[in-house]
C-alpha positions as CSV (number, residue, x, y, z in Angstrom):
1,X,0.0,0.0,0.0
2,X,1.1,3.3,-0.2
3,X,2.6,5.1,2.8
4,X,1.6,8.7,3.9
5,X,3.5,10.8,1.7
6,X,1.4,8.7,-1.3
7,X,4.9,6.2,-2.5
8,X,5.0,3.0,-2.7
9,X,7.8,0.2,-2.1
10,X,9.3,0.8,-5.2
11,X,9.8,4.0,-4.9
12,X,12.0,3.7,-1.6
13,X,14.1,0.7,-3.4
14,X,14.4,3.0,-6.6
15,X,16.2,6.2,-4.8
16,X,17.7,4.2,-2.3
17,X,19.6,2.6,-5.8
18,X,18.2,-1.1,-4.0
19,X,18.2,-2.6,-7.8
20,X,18.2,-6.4,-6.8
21,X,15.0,-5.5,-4.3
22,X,13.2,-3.2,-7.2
23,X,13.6,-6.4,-9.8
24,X,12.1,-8.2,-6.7
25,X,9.2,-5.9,-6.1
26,X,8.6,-5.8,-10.0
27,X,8.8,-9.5,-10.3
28,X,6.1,-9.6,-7.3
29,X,3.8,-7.4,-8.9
30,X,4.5,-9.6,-12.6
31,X,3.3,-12.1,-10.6
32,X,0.1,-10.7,-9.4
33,X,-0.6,-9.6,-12.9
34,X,-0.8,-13.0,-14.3
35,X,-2.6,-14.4,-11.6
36,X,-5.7,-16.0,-13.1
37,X,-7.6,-15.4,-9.5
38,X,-6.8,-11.6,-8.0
39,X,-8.4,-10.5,-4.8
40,X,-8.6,-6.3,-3.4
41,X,-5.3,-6.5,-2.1
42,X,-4.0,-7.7,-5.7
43,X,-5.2,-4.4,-6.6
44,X,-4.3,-2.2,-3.8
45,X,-0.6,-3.6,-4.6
46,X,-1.4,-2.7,-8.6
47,X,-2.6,1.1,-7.7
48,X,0.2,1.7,-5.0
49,X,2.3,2.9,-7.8
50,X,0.0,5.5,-9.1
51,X,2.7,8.1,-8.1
52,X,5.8,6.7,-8.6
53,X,5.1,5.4,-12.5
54,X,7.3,7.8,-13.6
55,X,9.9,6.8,-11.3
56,X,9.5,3.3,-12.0
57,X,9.9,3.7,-15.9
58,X,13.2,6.0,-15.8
59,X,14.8,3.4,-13.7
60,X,14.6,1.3,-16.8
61,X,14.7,-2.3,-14.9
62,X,15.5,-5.4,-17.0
63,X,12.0,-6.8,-16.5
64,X,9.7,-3.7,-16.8
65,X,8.3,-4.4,-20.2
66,X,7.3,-7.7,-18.3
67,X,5.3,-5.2,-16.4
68,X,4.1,-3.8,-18.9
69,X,3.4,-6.5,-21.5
70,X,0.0,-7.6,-19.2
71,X,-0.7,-4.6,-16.8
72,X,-4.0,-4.5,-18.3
73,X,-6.8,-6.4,-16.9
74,X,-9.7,-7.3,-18.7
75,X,-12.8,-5.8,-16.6
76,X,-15.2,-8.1,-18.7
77,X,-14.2,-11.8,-18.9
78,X,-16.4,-12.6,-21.8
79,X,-16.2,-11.0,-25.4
80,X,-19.0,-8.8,-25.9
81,X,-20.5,-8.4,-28.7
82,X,-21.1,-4.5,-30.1
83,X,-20.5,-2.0,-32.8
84,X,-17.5,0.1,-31.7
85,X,-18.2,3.7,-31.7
86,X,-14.7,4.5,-33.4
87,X,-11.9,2.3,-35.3
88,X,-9.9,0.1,-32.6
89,X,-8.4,0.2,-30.2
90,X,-10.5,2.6,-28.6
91,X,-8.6,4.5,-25.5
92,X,-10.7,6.4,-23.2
93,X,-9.4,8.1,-19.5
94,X,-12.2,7.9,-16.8
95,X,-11.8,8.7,-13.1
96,X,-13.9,4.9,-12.2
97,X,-11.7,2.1,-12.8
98,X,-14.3,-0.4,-14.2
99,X,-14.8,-0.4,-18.0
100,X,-18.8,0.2,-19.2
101,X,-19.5,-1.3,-23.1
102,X,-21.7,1.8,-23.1
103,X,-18.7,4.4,-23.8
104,X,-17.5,2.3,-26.4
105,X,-19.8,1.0,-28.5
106,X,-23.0,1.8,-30.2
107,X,-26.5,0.3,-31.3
108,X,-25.8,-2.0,-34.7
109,X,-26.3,-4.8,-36.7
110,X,-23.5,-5.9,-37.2
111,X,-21.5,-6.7,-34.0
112,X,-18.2,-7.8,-33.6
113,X,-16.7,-9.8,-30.3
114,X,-15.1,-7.0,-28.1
115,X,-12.6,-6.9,-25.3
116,X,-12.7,-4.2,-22.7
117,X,-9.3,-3.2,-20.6
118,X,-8.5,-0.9,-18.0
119,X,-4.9,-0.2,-16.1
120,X,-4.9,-1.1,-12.2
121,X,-3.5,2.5,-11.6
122,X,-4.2,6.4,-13.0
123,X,-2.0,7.8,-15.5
124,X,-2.0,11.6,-15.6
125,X,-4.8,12.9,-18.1
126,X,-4.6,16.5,-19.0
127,X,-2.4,17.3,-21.7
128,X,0.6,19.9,-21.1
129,X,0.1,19.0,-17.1
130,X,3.7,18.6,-15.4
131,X,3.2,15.1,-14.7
132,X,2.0,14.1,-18.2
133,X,5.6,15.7,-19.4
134,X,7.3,14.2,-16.9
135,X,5.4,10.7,-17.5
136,X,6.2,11.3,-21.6
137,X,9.8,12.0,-20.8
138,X,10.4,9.2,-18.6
139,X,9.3,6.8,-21.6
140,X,11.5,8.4,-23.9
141,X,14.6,8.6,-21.3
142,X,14.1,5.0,-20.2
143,X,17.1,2.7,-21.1
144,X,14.8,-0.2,-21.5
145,X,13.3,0.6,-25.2
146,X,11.4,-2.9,-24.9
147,X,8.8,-0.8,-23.4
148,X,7.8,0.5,-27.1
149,X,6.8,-3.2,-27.9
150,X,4.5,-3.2,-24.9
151,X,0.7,-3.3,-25.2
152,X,0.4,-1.1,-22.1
153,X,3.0,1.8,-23.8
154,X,1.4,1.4,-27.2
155,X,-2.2,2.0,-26.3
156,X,-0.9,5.0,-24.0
157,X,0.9,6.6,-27.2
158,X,-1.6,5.8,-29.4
159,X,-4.3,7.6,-27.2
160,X,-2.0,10.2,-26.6
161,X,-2.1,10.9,-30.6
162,X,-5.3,10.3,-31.3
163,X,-5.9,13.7,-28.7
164,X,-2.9,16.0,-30.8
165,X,-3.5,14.8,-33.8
166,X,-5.0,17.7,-35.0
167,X,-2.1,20.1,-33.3
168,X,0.3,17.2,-35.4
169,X,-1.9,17.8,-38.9
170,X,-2.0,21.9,-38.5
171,X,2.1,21.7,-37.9
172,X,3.0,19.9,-40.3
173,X,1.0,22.4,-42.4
174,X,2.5,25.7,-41.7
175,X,5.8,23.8,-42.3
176,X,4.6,23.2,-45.7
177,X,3.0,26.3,-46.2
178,X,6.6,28.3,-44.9
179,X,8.5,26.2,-47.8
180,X,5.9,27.0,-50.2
181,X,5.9,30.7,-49.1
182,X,9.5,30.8,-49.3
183,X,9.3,29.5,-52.9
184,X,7.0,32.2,-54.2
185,X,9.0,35.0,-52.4
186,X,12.4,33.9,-53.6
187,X,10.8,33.8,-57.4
188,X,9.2,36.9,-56.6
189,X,9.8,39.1,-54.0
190,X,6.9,40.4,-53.0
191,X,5.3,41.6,-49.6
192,X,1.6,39.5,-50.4
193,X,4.2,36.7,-49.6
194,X,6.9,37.8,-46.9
195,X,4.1,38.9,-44.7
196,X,2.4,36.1,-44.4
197,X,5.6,34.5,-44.5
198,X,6.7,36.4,-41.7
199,X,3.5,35.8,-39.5
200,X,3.8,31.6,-40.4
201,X,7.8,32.0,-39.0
202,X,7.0,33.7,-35.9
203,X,4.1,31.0,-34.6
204,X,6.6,28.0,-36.0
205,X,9.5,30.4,-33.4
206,X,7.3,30.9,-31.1
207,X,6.6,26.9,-30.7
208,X,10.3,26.7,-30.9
209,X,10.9,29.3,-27.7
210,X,8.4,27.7,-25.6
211,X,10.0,24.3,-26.2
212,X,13.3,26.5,-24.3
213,X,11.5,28.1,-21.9
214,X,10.1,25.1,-20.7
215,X,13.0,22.1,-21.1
216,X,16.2,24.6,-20.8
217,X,19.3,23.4,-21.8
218,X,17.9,20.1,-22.8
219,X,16.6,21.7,-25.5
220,X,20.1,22.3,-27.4
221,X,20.5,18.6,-26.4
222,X,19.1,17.6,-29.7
223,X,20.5,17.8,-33.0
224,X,17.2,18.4,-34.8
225,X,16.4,21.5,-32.6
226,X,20.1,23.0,-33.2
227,X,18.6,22.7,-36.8
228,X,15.2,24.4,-35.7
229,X,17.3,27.6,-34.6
230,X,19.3,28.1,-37.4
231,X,16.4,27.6,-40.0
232,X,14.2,30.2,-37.7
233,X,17.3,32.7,-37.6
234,X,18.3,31.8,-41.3
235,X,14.6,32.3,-42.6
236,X,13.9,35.5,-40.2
237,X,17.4,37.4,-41.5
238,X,16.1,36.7,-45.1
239,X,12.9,38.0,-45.2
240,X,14.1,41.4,-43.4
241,X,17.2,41.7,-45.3
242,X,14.8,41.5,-48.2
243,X,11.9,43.7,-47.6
244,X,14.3,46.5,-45.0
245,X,17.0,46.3,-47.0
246,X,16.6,44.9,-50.5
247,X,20.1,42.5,-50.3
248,X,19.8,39.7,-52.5
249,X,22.0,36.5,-52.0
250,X,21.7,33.7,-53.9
251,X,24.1,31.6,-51.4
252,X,21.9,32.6,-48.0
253,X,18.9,32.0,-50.4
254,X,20.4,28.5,-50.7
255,X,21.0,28.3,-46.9
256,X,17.6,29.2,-45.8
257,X,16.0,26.9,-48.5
258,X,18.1,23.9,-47.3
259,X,17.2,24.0,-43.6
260,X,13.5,24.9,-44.5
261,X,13.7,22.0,-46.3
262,X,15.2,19.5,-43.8
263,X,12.4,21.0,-41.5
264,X,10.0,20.2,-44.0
265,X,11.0,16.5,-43.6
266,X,9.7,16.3,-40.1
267,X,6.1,16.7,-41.7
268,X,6.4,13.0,-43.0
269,X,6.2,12.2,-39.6
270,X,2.4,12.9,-39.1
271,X,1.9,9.9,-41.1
272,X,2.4,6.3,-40.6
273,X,3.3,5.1,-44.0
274,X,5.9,8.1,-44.7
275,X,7.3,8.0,-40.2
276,X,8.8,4.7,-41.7
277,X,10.8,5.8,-44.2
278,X,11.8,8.9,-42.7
279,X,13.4,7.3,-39.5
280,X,14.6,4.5,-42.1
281,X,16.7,7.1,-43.9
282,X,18.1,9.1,-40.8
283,X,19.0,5.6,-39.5
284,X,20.9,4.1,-42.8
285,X,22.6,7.6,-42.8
286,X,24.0,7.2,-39.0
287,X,24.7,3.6,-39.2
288,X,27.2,4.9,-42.8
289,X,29.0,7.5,-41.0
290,X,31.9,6.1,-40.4
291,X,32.2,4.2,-43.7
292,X,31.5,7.6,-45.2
293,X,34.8,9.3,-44.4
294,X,36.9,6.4,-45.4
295,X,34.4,7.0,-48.7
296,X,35.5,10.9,-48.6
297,X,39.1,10.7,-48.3
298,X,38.8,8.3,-50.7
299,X,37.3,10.3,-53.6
300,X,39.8,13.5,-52.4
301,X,42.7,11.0,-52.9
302,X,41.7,10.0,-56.1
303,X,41.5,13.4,-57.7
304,X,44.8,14.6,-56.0
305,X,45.8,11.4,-58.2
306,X,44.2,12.4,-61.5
307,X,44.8,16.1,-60.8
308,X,48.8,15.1,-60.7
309,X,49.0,13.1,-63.1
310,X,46.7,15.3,-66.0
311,X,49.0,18.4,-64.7
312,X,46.2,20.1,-63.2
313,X,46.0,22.5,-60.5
314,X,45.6,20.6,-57.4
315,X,44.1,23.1,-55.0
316,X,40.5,23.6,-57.2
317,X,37.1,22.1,-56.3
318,X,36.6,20.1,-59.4
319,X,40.1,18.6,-59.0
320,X,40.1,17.6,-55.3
321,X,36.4,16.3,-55.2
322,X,34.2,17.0,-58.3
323,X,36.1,14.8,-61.0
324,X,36.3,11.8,-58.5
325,X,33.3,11.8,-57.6
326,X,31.7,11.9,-61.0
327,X,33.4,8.7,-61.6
328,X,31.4,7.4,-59.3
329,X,27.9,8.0,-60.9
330,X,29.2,7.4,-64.4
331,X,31.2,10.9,-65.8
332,X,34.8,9.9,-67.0
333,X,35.1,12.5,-69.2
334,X,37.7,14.7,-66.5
335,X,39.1,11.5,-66.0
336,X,40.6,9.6,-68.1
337,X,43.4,10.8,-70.6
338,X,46.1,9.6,-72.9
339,X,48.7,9.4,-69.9
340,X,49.9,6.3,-68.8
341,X,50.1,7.5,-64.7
342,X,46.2,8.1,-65.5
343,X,45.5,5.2,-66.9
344,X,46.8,3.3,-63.3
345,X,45.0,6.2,-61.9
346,X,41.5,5.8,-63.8
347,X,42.2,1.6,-63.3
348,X,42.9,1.8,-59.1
349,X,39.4,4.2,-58.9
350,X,37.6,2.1,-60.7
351,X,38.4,-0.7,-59.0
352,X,38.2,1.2,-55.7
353,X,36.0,3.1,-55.7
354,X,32.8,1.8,-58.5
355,X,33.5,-2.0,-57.9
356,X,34.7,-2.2,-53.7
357,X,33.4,0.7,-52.3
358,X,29.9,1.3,-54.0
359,X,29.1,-3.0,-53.1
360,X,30.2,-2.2,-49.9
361,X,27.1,0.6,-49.6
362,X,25.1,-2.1,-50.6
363,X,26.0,-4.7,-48.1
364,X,25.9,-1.8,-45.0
365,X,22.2,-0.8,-46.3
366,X,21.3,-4.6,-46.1
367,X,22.4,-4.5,-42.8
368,X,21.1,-1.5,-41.7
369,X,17.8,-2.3,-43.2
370,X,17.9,-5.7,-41.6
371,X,19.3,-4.1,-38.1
372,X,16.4,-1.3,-38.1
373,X,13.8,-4.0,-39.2
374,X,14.5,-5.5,-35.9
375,X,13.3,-2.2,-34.3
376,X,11.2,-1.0,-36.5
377,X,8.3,-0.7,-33.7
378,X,10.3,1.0,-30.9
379,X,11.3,3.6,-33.5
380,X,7.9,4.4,-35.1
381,X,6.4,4.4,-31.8
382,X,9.0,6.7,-30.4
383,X,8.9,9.0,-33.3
384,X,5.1,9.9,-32.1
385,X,6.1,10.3,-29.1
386,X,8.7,12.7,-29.1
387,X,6.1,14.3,-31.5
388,X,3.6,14.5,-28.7
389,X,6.2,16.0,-26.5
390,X,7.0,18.8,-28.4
391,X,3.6,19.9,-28.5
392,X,2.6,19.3,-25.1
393,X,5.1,21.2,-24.2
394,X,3.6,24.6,-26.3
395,X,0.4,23.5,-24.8
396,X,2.0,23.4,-21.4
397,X,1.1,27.3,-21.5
398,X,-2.2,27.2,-20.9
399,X,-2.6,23.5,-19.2
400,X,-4.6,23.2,-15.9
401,X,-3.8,21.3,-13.0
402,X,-2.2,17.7,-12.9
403,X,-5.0,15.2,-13.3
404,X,-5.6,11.7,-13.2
405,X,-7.4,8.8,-14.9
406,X,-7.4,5.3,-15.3
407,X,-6.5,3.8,-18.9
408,X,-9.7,1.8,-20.5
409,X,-9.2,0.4,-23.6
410,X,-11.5,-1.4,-25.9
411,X,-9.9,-3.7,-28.7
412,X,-11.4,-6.9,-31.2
413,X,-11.2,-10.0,-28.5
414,X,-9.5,-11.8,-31.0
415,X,-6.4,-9.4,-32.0
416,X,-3.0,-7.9,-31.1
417,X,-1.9,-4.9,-31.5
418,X,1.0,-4.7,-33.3
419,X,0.2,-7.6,-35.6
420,X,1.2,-5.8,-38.8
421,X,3.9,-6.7,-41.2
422,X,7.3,-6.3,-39.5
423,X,9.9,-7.4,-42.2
424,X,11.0,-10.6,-42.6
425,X,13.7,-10.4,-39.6
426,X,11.2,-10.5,-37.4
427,X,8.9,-12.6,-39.7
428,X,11.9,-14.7,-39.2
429,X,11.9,-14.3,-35.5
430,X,8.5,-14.6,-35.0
431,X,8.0,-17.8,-36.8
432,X,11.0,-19.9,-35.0
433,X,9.1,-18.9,-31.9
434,X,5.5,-19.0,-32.4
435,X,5.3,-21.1,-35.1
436,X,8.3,-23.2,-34.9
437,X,9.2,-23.6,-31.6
438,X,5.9,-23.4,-29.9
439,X,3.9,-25.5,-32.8
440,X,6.2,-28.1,-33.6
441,X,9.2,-28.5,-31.4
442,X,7.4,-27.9,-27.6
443,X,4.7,-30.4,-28.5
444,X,7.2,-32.7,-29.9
445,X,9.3,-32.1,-26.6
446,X,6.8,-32.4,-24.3
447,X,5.4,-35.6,-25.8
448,X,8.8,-37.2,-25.2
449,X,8.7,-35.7,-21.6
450,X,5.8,-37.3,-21.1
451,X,6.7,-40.7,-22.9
452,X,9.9,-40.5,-20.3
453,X,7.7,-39.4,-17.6
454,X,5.5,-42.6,-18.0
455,X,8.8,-45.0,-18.6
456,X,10.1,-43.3,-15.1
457,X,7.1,-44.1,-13.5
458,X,6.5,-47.2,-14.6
459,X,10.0,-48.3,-13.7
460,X,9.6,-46.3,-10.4
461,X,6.6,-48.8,-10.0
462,X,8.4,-52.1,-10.6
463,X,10.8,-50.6,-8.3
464,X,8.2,-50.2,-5.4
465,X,6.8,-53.6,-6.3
466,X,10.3,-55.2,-5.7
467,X,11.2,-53.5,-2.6
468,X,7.4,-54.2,-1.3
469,X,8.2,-57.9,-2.2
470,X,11.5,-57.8,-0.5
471,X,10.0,-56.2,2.5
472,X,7.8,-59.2,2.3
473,X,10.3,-61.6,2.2
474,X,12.5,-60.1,4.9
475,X,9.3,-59.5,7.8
476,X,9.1,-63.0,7.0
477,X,12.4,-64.3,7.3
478,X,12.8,-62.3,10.4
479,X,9.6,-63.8,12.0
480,X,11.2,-67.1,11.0
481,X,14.2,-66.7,12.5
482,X,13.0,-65.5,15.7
483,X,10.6,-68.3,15.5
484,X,13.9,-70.3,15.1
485,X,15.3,-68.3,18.5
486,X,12.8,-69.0,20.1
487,X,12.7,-72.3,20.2
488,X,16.4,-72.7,20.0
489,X,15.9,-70.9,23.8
490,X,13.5,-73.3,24.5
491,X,15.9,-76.1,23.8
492,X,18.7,-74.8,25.8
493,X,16.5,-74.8,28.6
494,X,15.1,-78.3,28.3
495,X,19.1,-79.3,27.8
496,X,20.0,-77.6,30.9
497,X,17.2,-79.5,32.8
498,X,18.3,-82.7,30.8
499,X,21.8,-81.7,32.5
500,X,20.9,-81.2,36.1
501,X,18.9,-84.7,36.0
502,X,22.0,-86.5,34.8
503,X,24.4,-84.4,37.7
504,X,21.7,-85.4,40.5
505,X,21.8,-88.9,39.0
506,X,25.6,-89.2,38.6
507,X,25.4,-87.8,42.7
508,X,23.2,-90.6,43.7
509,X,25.1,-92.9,41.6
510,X,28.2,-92.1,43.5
511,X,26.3,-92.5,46.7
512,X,24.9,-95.5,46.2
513,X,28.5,-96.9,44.8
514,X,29.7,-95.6,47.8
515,X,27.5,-97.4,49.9
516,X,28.1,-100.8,48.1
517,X,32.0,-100.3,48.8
518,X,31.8,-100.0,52.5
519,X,29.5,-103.0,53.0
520,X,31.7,-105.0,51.1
């Protein structure tokens, strides 16, 4: 139960850094969880951790997506059977913690079998609140990413977007609409489109400021919001160095179109089919980087080769990088000559370069592809996420007071979430569990544990039957041989009578022998 000040076990074991009794206390409440019979106190433990969820997460234990794979109960034991009132799962925060068919579904024909959840403890409900930011950042922050393949974590994010997602669509919008304002003011200069791309820059800064005001310095933590202040300052300086003072550069036009349009990537991420492919790329790109400058000083070799050997100037772009690297996506023309030192040098960047280095991309993007197919679903459901932060946090201006709610979910009795496509690495993975191990080798395994078990016990039963006949035997031979005492004391006795009969005799033997002497 909780103590006075509202924290549970856990949370003494936690800052007391007690990690062997936390995996203990987590384990115990695991336990309680799949319990197929749970009484009030199995609940009481459950909802003791109301306050300290945020705690528990960033402590990141081993076995808290455990936790969190079954921390909902289902509040109805029996499918019902109803017409949902939106697509599923259905998420829906109420202050009663039992879960009533009536918020979910509605009158219909055609009714499907339903399963209704709820989470044992609250979770903070209004957006913006402190505790839903900390309770957001604590799920990003945590060390265990399992979590992100947790029903419990899923449902929670997915609720979570379901209530921005109109604050995700209208963002990605004015990002859009600020590249597409940019556009038309670079072709024509014009103030029908700096003011309004003035007016679209300061709400997307104005987002961006809060987001400081409210982390700190956690804010220049993050590469992509480094980016953020160099597009708004980039964007900002071009539109009054064009309207005040009429300048007109076409390299900080280029500059202030490229981070616009990096910017303009993040918009991919309001949907689910382009978040993929988005986090794919970033992720191919990070997992190259260091093949990347062996592939740089590569190409700059290279052309300090051919710009030697053609008798060029050295110290020119198009002889350090550009002629180099055009051999690679199929312009020779700067490269190859009548010289015999550039004919070794054309040969060793061919070789190097199109045939070694260019397979070599191929085989790290299989990898990479491979390596972020096995995570596929932590990253797309940490990409909404950290989406969902950064607009809680603008809303965290005009939030009300912390509350909170318990979790109710309603899915289709007979689904998973997360049962989409997940590549075939985890296809892979998947099927040697599910389908190969659990299918084919446990039953196989199990029979033969069985078979065994039988062969044990029926030996173990010819064994009892021999020792019970040997018992047998021996109570019997024992009776038999103190039978045999018995009487073997018996006789002794007799024979000692027999003995003091033949010493009286031999006395009055003697006596009467005796007697005969002396009359004689």
């Amino acid at each position: 139960m909780q103590d006075t000040f509202g924290h549970s076990a856990l949370y003494y074991s936690i800052i007391t850094k007690h990690q062997g009794i936390t995996n203990l206390l987590l384990e115990y409440l695991c336990k309680i969880i799949n319990s197929p019979i749970k009484d009030i106190s199995s609940y009481i433990s459950l909802e003791s951790i109301s306050n300290d969820l945020g705690l528990i997460i960033t402590n990141s234990s081993e076995i808290l997506d455990s936790f969190f794979c079954n921390v909902l109960f289902q509040t109805i034991k029996e499918p019902f059977f109803g017409t949902p009132k939106e697509p599923l799962p259905a998420c829906y925060l109420s202050e009663l913690c039992i879960s009533y068919p009536d918020n979910f579904t509605q009158s219909s024909e055609e009714n499907i079998p339903l399963a209704f959840k709820a989470s044992p403890f609250v979770i903070p409900s209004a957006l913006g609140s402190i505790s839903s930011l900390k309770m957001i950042k604590a799920i990003l922050t945590s060390k265990n990413e399992n979590i992100f393949r947790t029903e419990f974590i899923q449902l929670f994010i997915i609720q979570k977007w379901k209530t921005v997602i109109f604050w995700v669509y209208l963002s990605t919008f004015l990002i859009w609409l600020n590249i597409f304002l940019l556009v038309l003011l670079i072709d024509n200069p014009s103030e029908y489109y700096s003011i309004p791309l003035f007016v679209v820059n300061l709400i997307l800064s104005g987002s961006e400021i809060t987001q400081i005001f409210i982390i700190g310095k956690e804010y220049f933590t993050s590469k992509t919001n480094i980016l953020d202040i160099f597009r708004m300052i980039f964007t900002i300086s071009f539109i009054i160095s064009l309207r005040v003072f009429d300048v007109k550069n076409n390299d900080i036009n280029w500059m202030t179109m490229f981070l616009n349009l990096i910017k303009g990537i993040s918009g991919f991420k309001a949907f689910s089919n382009t978040r993929y492919y988005i986090r794919l790329l970033s992720e191919s790109i990070y997992g190259m980087k260091d093949f990347l400058i062996v592939f740089v000083y590569t190409i700059i070799s290279l052309g300090l080769l051919n710009a030697i050997s053609g008798e060029q100037k050295i110290l020119t772009f198009e002889s350090v990088w550009m002629n180099s690297f055009g051999l690679v996506v199929g312009n020779t023309d700067n490269f190859y000559s009548g010289s015999f030192v550039q004919h070794i040098t054309f040969i060793i960047a061919i070789t190097l370069n199109l045939i070694i280095m260019l397979n070599m991309v191929i085989s790290l993007l299989g990898d990479s592809f491979d390596e972020f197919q096995l995570n596929a679903e932590i990253y797309n459901y940490k990409e909404m996420l950290e989406v969902i932060f950064e607009i809680e946090q603008v809303m965290s201006l005009s939030a009300t007071n912390d509350q909170f709610s318990y979790f109710h979910v309603c899915m289709h009795s007979y689904e998973q979430t997360g049962s989409g496509w997940k590549g075939k690495v985890m296809d892979t993975r998947t099927y040697i569990k599910e389908k190969l191990f659990e299918e084919d080798l446990k039953p196989l395994i199990e029979n033969n544990i069985l078979s065994v078990n039988r062969q044990i016990l029926g030996v173990e039963s010819s064994v009892r039957n021999i020792d019970s006949t040997i018992r047998a035997n021996t109570k019997n031979t024992e009776n038999t041989i103190s039978t045999i005492k018995t009487k073997i004391v018996i006789l002794e006795e007799n024979i000692k009578e027999v003995n003091e009969k033949i010493t009286r005799i031999d006395t009055k033997l003697e006596t009467l022998l005796s007697l005969l002497s002396t009359k004689t």
